[in-house]
Kinemage of the C-alpha trace (Angstrom):
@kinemage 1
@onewidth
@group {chain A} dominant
@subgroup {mainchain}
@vectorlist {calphas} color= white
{ca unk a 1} P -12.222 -15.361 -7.002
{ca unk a 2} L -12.493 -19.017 -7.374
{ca unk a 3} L -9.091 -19.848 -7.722
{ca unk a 4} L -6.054 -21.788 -5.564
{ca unk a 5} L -4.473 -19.390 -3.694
{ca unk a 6} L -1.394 -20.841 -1.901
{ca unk a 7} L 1.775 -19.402 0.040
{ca unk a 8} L 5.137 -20.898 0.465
{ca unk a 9} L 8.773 -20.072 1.026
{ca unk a 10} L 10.774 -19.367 -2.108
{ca unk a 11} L 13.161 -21.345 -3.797
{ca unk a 12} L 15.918 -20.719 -6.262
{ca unk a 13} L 13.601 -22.514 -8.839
{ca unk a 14} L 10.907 -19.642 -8.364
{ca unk a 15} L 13.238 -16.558 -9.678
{ca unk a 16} L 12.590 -16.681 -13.327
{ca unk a 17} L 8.787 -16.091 -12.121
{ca unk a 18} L 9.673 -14.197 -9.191
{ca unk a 19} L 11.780 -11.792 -11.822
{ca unk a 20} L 8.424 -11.245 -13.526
{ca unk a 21} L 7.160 -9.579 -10.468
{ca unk a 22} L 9.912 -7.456 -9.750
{ca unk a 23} L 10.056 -6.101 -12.953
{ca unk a 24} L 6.915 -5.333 -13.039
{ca unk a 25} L 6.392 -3.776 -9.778
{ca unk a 26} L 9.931 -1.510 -9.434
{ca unk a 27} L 11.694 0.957 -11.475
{ca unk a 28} L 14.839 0.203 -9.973
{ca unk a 29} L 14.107 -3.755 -9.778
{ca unk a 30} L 16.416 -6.573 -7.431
{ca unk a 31} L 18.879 -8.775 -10.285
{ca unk a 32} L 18.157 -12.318 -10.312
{ca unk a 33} L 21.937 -12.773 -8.513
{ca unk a 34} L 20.665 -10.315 -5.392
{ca unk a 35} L 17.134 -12.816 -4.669
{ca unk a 36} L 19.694 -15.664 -5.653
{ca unk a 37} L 22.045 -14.276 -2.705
{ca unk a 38} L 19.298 -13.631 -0.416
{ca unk a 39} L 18.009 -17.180 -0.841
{ca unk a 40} L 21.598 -19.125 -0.580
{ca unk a 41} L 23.533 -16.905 1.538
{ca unk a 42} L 21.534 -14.154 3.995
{ca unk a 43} L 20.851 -16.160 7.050
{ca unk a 44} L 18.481 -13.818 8.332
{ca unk a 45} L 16.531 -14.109 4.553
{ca unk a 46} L 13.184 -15.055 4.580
{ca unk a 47} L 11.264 -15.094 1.706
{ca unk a 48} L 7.286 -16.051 0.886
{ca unk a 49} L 5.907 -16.081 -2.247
{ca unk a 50} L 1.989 -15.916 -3.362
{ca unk a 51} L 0.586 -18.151 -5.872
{ca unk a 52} L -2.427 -18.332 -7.823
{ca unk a 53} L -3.180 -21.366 -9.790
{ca unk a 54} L 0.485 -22.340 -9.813
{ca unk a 55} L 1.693 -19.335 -11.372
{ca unk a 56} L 3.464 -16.736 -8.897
{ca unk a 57} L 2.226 -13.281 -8.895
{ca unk a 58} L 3.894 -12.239 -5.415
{ca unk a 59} L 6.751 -12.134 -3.069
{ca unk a 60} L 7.532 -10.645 0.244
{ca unk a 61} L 11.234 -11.000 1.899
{ca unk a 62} L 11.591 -10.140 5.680
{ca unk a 63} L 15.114 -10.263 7.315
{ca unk a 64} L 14.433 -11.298 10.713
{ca unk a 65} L 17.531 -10.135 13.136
{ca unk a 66} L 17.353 -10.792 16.923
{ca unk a 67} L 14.000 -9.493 17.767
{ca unk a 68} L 13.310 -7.111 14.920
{ca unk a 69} L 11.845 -7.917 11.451
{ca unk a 70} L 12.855 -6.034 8.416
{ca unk a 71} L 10.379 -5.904 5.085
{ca unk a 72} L 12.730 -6.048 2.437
{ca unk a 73} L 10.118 -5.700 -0.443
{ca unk a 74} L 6.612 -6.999 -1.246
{ca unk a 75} L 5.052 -7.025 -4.455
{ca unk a 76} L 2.236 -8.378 -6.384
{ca unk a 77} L 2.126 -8.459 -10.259
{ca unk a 78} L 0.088 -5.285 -11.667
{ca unk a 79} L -2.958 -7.492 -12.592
{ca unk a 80} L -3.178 -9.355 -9.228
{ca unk a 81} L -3.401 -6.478 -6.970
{ca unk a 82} L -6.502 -5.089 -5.576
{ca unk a 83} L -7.995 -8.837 -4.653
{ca unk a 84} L -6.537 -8.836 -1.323
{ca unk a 85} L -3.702 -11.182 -2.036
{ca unk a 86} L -0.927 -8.597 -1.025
{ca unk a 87} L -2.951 -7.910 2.526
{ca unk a 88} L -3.035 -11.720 2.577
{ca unk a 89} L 0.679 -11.901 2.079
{ca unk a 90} L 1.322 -9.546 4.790
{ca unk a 91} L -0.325 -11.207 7.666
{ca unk a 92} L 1.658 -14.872 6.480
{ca unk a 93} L 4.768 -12.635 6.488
{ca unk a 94} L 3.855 -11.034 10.355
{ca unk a 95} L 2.684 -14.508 11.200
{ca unk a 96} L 5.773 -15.835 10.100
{ca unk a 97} L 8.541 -13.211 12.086
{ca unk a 98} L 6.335 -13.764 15.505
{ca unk a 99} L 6.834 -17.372 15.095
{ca unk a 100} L 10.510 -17.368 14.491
{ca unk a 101} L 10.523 -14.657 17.620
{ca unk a 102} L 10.212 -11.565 16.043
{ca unk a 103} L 8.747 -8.720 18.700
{ca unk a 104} L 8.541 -5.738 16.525
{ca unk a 105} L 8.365 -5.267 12.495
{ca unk a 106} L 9.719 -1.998 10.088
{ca unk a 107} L 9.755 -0.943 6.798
{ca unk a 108} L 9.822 1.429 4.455
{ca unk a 109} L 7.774 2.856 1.823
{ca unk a 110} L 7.818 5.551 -0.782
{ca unk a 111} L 5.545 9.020 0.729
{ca unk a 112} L 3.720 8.847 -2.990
{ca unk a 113} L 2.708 5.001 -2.344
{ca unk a 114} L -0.551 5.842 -0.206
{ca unk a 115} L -1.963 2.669 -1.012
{ca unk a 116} L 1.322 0.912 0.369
{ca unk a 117} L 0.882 3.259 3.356
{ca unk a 118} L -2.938 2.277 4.133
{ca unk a 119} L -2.215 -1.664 3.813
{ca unk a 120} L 0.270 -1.282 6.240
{ca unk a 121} L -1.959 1.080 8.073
{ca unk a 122} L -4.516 -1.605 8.699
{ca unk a 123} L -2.048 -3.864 10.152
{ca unk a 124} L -0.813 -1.694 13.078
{ca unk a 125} L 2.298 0.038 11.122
{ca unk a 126} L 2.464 3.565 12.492
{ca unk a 127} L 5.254 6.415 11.127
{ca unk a 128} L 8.255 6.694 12.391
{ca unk a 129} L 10.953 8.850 10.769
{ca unk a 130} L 11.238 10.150 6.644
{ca unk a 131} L 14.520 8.606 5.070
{ca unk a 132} L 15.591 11.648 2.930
{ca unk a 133} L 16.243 10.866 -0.175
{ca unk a 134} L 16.151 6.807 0.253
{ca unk a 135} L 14.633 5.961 -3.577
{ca unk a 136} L 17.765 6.277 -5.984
{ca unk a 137} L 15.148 6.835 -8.946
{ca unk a 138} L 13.793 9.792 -8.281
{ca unk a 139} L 15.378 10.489 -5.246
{ca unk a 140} L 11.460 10.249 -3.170
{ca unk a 141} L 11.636 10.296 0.594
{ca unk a 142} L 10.905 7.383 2.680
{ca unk a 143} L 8.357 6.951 5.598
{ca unk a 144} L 10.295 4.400 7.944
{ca unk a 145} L 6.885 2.187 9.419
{ca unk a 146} L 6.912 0.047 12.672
{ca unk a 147} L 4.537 -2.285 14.710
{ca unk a 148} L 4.612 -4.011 17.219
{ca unk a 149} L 4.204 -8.028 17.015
């Protein structure tokens, strides 16, 4: 992959692309007005976004409270994954919580999404509790992830 690969916070200018992502990635996708709020008014809010030759094809937003850093979402457009980029945005994202003081990091992640599971997998996640129930869709249990930073 010879392209420009570049990571950056977010910015209200990035949600029309940003949109593209999520509703591409989610059945049940974020509204422009929820990254909008999370941008402008969640002081614990962090988000980074993934860009290849100026064009975004990823996000990841981390709420970062006390000690404790919470994945909010990650995604990658459909065509951009598999190249590494969302491994690559994970490690910014961990890099990013230890620096603002961050000691340990959760998520959570549908039990279907195996390839979800094995990224986090290679960065230390281990299981820690099923969320009955947590996906409105379909109703699919959770796996609740943590590491330690």
């Amino acid at each position: 992959m010879n392209n420009t690969i570049m990571f950056r916070n977010m910015t209200v200018d990035d949600l029309d692309e940003v949109m593209e992502v999520e509703v591409n990635s989610f059945t049940i996708p974020w509204s422009r007005e929820a990254f909008f709020n999370e941008l402008t008014k969640n002081q614990f809010a962090e988000y980074l976004i993934v860009e290849v030759d100026q064009r975004i094809v990823g996000y990841c937003g981390v709420w970062l409270i006390i000690d404790e850093a919470h994945i909010t979402n990650i995604a990658l457009l459909p065509e951009y994954r598999g190249m590494k980029l969302g491994e690559a945005l994970m490690a910014k994202v961990m890099g990013l919580a230890r620096e603002l003081g961050a000691l340990r990091m959760t998520l959570e992640v549908r039990v279907s999404n195996v390839r979800a599971q094995n990224l986090y997998r290679k960065f230390g996640f281990e299981e820690g509790a099923i969320r009955k129930q947590y996906y409105t869709d379909n109703m699919e249990d959770a796996i609740v992830m943590w590491v330690n930073l």
